[in-house]
N, C-alpha and C positions, 0 to 999 in steps of 0.2 A: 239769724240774718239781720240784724241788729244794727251789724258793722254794717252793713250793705245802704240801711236807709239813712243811716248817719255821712257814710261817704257822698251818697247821691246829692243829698241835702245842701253840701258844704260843695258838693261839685258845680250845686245850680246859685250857687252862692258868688261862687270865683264865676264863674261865668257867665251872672247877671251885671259884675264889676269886669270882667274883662271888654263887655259892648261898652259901660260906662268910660271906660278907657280910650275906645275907641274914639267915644265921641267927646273926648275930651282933646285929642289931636286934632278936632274939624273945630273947634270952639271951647276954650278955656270958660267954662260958665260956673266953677266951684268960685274964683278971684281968690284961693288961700291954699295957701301950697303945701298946707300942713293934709288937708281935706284931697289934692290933688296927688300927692307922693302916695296916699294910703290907696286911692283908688285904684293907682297905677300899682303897686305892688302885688296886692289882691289879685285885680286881674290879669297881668303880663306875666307876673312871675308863681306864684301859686296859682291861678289858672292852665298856667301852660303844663305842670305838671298832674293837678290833682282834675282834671277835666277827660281828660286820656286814663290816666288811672282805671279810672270808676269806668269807663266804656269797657276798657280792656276785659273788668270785675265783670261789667253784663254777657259781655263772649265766652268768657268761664263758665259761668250760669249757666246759660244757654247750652254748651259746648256739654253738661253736666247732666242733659235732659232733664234739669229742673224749671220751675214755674219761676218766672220773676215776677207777676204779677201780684205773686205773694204776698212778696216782702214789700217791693217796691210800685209805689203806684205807677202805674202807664204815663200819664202828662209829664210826671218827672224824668221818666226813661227817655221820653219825646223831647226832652227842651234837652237834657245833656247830651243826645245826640245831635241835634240843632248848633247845640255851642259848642261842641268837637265838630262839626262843621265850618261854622262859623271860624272857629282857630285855624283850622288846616284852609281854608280859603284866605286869611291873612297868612299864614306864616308863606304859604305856596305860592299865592297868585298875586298878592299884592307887591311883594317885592321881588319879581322874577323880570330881571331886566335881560332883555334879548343882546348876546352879546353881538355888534358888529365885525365881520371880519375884512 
């Protein structure tokens, strides 16, 4: 379960760079765009998929009536669920404009 601590690892990775992302749409504070493309990549586009991934991998687990505690420590389990929240509350609610009829 190797692959599993490796995924989580790189999953809290994208999704400690996907809030940096965030907060770089409220306040440009890198001023180098070389530093700002990287951040945003990370976290919009590798986040958006390897963030979900790895949840999907914990429902397996689980689903499997195995231990994840195992493998994978609890805090880590707790923050990538955090940041697949985090995601699905921007992707959903931030840009969900009510249409007028």
């Amino acid at each position: 379960m190797r692959w599993l601590l490796f995924l989580s690892r790189l999953s809290f990775i994208c999704g400690f760079f996907f809030l940096l992302s965030i907060s770089l749409r409220v306040y440009n504070w890198t001023h180098d765009e070389v530093t700002t493309s990287t951040i945003i990549v990370i976290g919009y586009f590798i986040g958006l998929i390897i963030v979900p991934v790895t949840n999907i991998c914990y429902l397996a687990i689980l689903f499997t009536k195995r231990k994840l505690k195992d493998s994978v420590p609890l805090w880590l389990v707790l923050a990538n669920v955090l940041f697949l929240a985090s995601l699905a509350y921007y992707i959903f609610f931030q840009y969900d404009h009510p249409v007028a009829y």
